[in-house]
C-alpha positions as CSV (number, residue, x, y, z in Angstrom):
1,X,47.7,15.8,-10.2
2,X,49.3,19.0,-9.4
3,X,47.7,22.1,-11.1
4,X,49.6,25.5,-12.5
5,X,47.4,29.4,-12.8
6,X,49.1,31.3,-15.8
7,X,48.7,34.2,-16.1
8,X,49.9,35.0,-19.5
9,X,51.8,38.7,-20.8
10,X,53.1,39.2,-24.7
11,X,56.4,38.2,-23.8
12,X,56.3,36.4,-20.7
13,X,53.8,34.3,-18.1
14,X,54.0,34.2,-14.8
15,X,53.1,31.0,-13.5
16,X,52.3,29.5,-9.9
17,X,52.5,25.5,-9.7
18,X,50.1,23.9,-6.9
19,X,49.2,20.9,-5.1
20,X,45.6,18.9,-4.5
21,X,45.1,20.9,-1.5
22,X,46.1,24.0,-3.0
23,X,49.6,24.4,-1.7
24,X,52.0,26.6,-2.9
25,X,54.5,24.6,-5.1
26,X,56.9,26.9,-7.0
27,X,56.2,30.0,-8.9
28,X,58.2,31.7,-11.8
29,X,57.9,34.6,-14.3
30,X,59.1,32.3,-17.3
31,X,59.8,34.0,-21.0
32,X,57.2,33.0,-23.2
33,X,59.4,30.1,-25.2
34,X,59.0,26.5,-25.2
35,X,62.6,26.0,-23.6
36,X,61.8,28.1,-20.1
37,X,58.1,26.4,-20.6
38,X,59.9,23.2,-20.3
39,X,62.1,23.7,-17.8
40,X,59.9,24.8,-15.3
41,X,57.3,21.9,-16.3
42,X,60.0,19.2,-16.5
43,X,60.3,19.8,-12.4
44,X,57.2,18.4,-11.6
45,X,56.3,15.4,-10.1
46,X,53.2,14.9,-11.5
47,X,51.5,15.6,-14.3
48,X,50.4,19.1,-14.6
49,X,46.6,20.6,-15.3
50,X,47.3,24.3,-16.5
51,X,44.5,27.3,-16.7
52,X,44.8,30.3,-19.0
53,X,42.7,33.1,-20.1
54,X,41.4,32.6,-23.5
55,X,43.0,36.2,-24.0
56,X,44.8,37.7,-26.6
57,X,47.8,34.9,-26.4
58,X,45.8,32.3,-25.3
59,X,46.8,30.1,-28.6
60,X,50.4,30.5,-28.1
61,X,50.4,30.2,-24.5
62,X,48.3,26.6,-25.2
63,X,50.8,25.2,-27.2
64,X,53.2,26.0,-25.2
65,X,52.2,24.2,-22.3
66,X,50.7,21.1,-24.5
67,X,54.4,21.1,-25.9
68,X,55.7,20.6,-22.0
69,X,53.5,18.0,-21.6
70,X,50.8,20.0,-19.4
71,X,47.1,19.8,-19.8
72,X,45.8,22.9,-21.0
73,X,42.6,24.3,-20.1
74,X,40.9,27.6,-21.3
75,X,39.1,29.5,-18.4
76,X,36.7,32.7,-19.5
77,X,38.0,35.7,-18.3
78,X,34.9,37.1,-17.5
79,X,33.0,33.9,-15.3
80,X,36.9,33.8,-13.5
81,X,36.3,36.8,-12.3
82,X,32.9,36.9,-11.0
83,X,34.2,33.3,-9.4
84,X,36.6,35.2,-7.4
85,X,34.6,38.2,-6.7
86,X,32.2,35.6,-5.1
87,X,35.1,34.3,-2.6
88,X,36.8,35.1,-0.1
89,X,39.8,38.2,-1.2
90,X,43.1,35.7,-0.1
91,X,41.5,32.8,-2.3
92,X,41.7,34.5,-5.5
93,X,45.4,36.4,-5.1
């Protein structure tokens, strides 16, 4: 399972793609339209476990990546970032 952090924008999402072990895989600023959505998810290996913010463009952004074939799951914005507050600052960047 490889896992992807979106962080989504009105017009485009930047995107980094990881490994189990938390690995740096790719990463990509990708227009917010299912053909860059699918390019960058077609690259993959395995299949893909994506968190977003249940923001403002959370329902596009969801379809999006269920239409590239990558599970998407909704995080709360506001336990996120008490998560990251909690670790360590290079964990959470």
């Amino acid at each position: 399972m490889l896992y992807a952090g979106v962080d989504s924008h009105k017009q485009y999402s930047k995107v980094v793609l990881t490994d189990d072990h938390g690995t740096k895989l790719a990463r990509a600023s990708l227009l917010n339209n299912l053909g860059c959505f699918q390019k960058f998810f077609n690259q993959a290996t395995e299949p893909v476990k994506a968190v977003v913010e249940a923001g403002r463009t959370w329902g596009v952004i969801y379809d999006l990546l269920e239409s590239s074939g990558v599970e998407p799951v909704l995080a709360n914005s506001l336990k996120t970032r008490a998560y990251c507050q909690s670790q360590e600052e290079d964990r959470c960047h």
